[in-house]
N, C-alpha and C positions, 0 to 999 in steps of 0.2 A: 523104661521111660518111653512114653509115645509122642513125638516131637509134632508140633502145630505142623512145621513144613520142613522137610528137607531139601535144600538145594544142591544139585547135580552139577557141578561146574564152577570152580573160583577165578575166571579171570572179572573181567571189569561188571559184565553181566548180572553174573552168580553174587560175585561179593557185596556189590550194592542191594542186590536182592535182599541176602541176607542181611548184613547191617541195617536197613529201613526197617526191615519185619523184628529185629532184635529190639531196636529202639521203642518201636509201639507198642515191647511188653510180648510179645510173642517167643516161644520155644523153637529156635531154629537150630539144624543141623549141616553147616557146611561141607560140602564132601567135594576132594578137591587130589586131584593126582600130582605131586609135586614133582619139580624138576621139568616140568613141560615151559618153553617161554614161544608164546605166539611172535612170529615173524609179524613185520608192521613198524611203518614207517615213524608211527608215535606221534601225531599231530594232534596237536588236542585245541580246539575255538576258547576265546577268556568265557563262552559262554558256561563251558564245561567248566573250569577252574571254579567260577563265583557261584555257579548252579549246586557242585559238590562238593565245595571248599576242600578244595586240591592246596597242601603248604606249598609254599613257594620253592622248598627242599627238592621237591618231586619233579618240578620243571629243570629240564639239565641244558635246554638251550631257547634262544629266545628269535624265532623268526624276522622278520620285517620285511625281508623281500622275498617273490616267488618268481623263480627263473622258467619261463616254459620255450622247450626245444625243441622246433623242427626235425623231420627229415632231412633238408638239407643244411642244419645246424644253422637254421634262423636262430636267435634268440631273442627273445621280450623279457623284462625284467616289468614285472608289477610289486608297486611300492603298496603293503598293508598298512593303511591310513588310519590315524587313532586308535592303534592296539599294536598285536604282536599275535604271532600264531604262538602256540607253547609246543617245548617236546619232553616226552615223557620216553624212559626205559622201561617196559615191557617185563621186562627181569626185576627190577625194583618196584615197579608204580603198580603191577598187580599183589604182589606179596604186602604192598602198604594197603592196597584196597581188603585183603585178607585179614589181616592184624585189624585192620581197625572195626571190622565187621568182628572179629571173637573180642576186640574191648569193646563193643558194643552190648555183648553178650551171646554170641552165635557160638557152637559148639564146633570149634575144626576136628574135620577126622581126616587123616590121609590115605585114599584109598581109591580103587576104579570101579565104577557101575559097572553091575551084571544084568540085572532084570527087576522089574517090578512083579509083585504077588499081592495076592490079596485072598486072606482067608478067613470067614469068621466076621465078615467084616472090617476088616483092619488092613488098609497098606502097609506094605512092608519095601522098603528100596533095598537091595540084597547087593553089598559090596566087596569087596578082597583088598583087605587090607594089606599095604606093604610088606610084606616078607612071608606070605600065610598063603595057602594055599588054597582050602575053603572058604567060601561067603561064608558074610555071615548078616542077618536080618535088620534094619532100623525101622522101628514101626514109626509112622507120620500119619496123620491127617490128610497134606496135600504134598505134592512137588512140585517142585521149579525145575526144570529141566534147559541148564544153562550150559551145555556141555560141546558148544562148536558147532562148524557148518553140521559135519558129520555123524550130528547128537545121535546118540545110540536110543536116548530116551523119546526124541521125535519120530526115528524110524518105528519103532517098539507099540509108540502109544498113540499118535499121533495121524490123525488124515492125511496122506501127502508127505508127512515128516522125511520118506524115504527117498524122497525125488526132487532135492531142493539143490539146482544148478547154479554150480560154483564155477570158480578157475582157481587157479593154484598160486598163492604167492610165495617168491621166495626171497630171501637176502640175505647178506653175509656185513655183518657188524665188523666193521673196520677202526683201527686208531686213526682217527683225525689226523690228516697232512697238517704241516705250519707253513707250508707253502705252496706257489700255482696258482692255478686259480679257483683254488676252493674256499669258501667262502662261509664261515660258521655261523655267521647272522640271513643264509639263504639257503632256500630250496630249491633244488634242480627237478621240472617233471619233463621226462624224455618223451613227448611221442617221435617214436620212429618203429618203425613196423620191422627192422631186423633187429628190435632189442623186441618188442610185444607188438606182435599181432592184432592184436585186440584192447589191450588196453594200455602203459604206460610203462616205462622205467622212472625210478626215483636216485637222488643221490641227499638224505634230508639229516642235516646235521643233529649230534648229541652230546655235543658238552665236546669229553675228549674223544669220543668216536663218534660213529655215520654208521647210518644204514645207509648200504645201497643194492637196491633191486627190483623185481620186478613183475607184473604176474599174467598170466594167460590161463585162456579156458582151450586153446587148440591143441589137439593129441598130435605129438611127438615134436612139439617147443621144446629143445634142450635149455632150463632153466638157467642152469649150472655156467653154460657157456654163455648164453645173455647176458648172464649180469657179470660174466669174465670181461667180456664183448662194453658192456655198458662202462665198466671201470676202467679198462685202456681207453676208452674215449672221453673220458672223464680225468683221466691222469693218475689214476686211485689207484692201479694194478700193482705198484710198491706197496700200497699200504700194509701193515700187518693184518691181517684176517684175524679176530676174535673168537667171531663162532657162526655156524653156516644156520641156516632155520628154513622151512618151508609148510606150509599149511594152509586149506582152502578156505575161501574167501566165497561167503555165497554170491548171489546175485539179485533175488529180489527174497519181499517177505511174502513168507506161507502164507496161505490161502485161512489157512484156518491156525490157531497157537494152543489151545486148549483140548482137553478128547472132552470134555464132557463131563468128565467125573471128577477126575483127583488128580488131573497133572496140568500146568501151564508154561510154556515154553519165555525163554528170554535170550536174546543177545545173537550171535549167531546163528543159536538153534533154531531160532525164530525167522531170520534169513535179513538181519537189520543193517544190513552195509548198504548204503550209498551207492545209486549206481556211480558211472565218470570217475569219481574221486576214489571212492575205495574205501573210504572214511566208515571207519564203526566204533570206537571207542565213545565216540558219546552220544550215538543211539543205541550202542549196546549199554550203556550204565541210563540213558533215560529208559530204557526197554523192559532194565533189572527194575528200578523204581516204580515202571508201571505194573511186570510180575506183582512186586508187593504188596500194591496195591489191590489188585483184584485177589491177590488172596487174602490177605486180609478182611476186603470185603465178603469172601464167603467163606470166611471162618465165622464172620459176623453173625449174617443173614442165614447161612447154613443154605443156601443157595449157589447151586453147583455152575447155575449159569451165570453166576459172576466172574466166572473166569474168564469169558468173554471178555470185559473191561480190558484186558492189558494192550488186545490189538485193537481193540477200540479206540481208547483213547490215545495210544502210539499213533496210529493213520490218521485221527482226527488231526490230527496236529502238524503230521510228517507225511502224508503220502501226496499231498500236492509238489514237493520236495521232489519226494522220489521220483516221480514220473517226470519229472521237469528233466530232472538229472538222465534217464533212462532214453530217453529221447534225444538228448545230448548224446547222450554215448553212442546210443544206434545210428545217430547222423554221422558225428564227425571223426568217431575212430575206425571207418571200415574200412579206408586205405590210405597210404600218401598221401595222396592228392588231399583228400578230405583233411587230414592233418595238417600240411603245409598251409591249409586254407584255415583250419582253424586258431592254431599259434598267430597268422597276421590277424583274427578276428579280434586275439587278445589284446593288438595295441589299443582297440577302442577304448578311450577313458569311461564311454558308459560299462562296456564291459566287464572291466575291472574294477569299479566301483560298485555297480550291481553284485556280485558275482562273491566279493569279498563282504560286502554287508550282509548277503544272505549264508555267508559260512560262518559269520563273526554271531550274529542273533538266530539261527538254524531256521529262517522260515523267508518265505519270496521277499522281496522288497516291491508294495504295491505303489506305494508314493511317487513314484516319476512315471507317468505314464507316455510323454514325448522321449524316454528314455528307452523304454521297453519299446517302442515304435521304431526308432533309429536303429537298435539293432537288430529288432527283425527284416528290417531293410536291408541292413547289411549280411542279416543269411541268407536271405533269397538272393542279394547279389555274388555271391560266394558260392553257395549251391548251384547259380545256373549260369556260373565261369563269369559272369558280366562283370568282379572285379577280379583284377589278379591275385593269384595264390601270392604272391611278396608284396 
C-alpha cells in the first residue's frame, strides 16, 4: 500500500495532521514512538478547546488567575476575565489526540524514523519498528514531518532544518499539596534569573498533580537543581515526585517548512512556540491543520509548491504575534532589573487585559488604541528607570 501522506511525529502536531487528512478521505499513515511524554506546562486558550473540540474529560484543571513573580518575590496576581485558561496532561491529552486521528481513520504504526528514500519514483519513510532491528519501507506520496524541535526529518530534508535554536525545558510532575499556599485554580510564572536565565520558572497546576519547572537556552544551567531551587521556594520540595521530563523547546519558526518536493514540516519541527510564553500546543495543532492542508492541496493540484501554504498561511495569521512576543522577550527577560520592572508592568489593568485577550482569541487586540499608547508610556518609563522597578 502507498499511503497519500505519512506523518512523522504524534504529539498534538503530527496527530491533528493526521486526523484532518483522514477525515477529507485521504490515506494516512501515523508514525509515532510511544512512551515518550513532552515536558510542558499544559495550558491550553478556550480558543484551542472550541477550535478542536477538546471533551471536557481532557481539561484536568481549570485556571482563573495567573500569579507572576518577581526577583525580589513581588507578586501580582492577574484575574482571567470571562473564561479560564485549560490544562491538559501531556501523557493522556496526546494519546487522545492519537486515538482519535486512527478513529478517524489514520493508520498507527509504532516505530522511529530512519530516513527517507526515494527510488523509481516513489517516497519511501524507512522506520524500526519496536522490538526489530531493521527498517523497514512505507511508501507515501507526501510527508509531514512533525517530529520536535530536533526533527531528524527537518535536519535531513529540510533548508535550515538543522539549525533551529531552542533552550531546554525541564519539569518534574508532582502530587498536588492540599495545603500552603498553593493554589489549584492558579498559575505561578517565576521570573527570577537564579531559577532561568533567560526565560521563566512555572509551578501550573493539574487536577491532583503540578507541573513545576523551567527552561533555559544558557550552557551549563543545572536544570535539575533549578527546579529543586524553584520547589523549596515554592513549598513543593515535600511533594511526591511522579516523573522527571526534559526536552527542547525551539525559539522561532524556520525560515522555510517545506524542501520543495514531498515533505512539509509541522509543530515544533517547524519551530511554532511562542516566544515570552513558551506556549505551543495550540500553534502546534493550528500548524498540524495547516500541514493538511497544504497537503491536501497538492495531492489535489499535483503541485509541489503548494506546500508552501502551511507557513503561509500559519505567519499570515500568527507572525505579527510572534514578533510582538519576541521583542517582549528580548526586552524584559535579560536581567533582574528588567524583570523586577516587568512583573510591576503587569499590575497595569491595560496590561492585563490586553495581554489576556490576545492569549484568550491568539491574535493582537487592535480596538483600544489609548490603551496600547498608555502602556508604551509606561515601557519607555520602565526602560529609562523614570518609574520605579516596585
Amino acid at each position: 500500500m502507498t499511503f497519500d501522506v505519512v506523518v512523522v511525529g504524534g504529539g498534538p502536531a503530527g496527530a491533528t495532521a493526521a486526523e484532518e487528512l483522514a477525515r477529507s478521505g485521504h490515506s494516512v499513515a501515523l508514525i509515532d514512538r510511544a512512551g515518550r511524554i513532552k515536558p510542558c506546562g499544559g495550558a491550553v486558550p478556550p480558543r484551542l478547546i472550541q477550535d478542536f473540540d477538546i471533551p471536557e474529560d481532557q481539561i484536568v484543571a481549570r485556571i482563573n488567575t495567573a500569579r507572576m513573580i518577581s526577583p525580589t518575590a513581588q507578586k501580582v496576581d492577574i484575574a482571567i476575565e470571562n473564561g479560564y485558561v485549560g490544562m491538559v496532561d501531556r501523557e493522556h491529552f496526546d494519546e487522545f489526540l492519537r486515538v482519535r486521528a486512527a478513529q478517524a481513520g489514520a493508520t498507527r504504526i509504532t516505530g522511529t524514523f530512519v530516513r527517507i528514500s526515494r527510488e523509481d519514483g516513489e517516497t519511501r519513510v524507512w522506520i524500526r519498528r519496536r522490538g526489530t532491528d531493521a527498517p523497514e519501507p512505507v511508501s507515501t506520496r507526501l510527508v509531514i514531518g512533525a517530529d520536535g524541535a530536533r526533527s531528524d526529518v527537518a535536519r535531513a530534508e529540510v533548508p535550515g532544518g538543522d539549525r533551529i535554536p531552542y533552550v531546554i525545558a525541564y519539569h518534574e510532575v508532582i502530587a498536588a499539596p492540599d495545603a500552603g499556599g498553593y493554589d489549584p485554580t492558579r498559575c505561578d510564572v517565576i521570573y527570577d534569573g537564579t531559577i532561568s536565565p533567560d526565560f521563566y520558572g512555572w509551578v501550573f497546576p493539574h487536577g491532583a498533580q503540578a507541573s513545576v519547572g523551567m527552561g533555559s537556552g544558557v550552557k551549563g544551567v543545572d536544570l535539575k537543581e533549578a527546579t529543586a531551587a524553584l520547589r523549596r521556594a515554592a513549598g513543593l520540595e515535600g511533594c511526591e515526585t511522579i516523573r522527571r521530563e526534559g526536552a527542547p523547546i525551539p525559539l522561532e519558526p524556520l525560515k522555510r517548512w517545506d524542501n520543495g518536493r514531498d515533505v512539509v514540516l509541522a509543530g515544533d519541527a517547524a519551530g511554532v512556540v511562542a516566544p515570552s510564553s513558551g506556549e505551543g500546543i495550540y500553534y502546534a495543532m493550528i500548524g498540524g491543520r495547516f500541514a493538511a492542508m497544504a497537503a491536501a492541496a497538492t495531492l489535489t493540484s499535483g503541485r509541489v509548491a503548494d506546500l508552501a501554504l502551511a507557513r503561509r498561511f500559519f505567519m499570515k495569521e500568527h507572525k505579527m504575534v510572534f514578533r510582538v512576543l519576541r521583542v517582549m522577550q528580548d526586552t524584559w527577560y535579560r536581567s533582574d532589573d528588567r524583570r523586577e520592572r516587568f512583573v510591576t508592568l503587569c499590575r497595569d489593568i491595560d496590561v492585563q487585559r490586553l495581554t489576556f485577550e490576545a492569549y484568550m482569541n491568539k491574535k493582537l487586540v487592535r480596538a483600544r488604541p489609548l490603551a496600547h499608547l498608555r502602556i508604551m508610556a509606561k515601557n519607555i518609563g520602565h526602560l529609562t528607570r523614570l518609574i520605579p522597578a516596585t
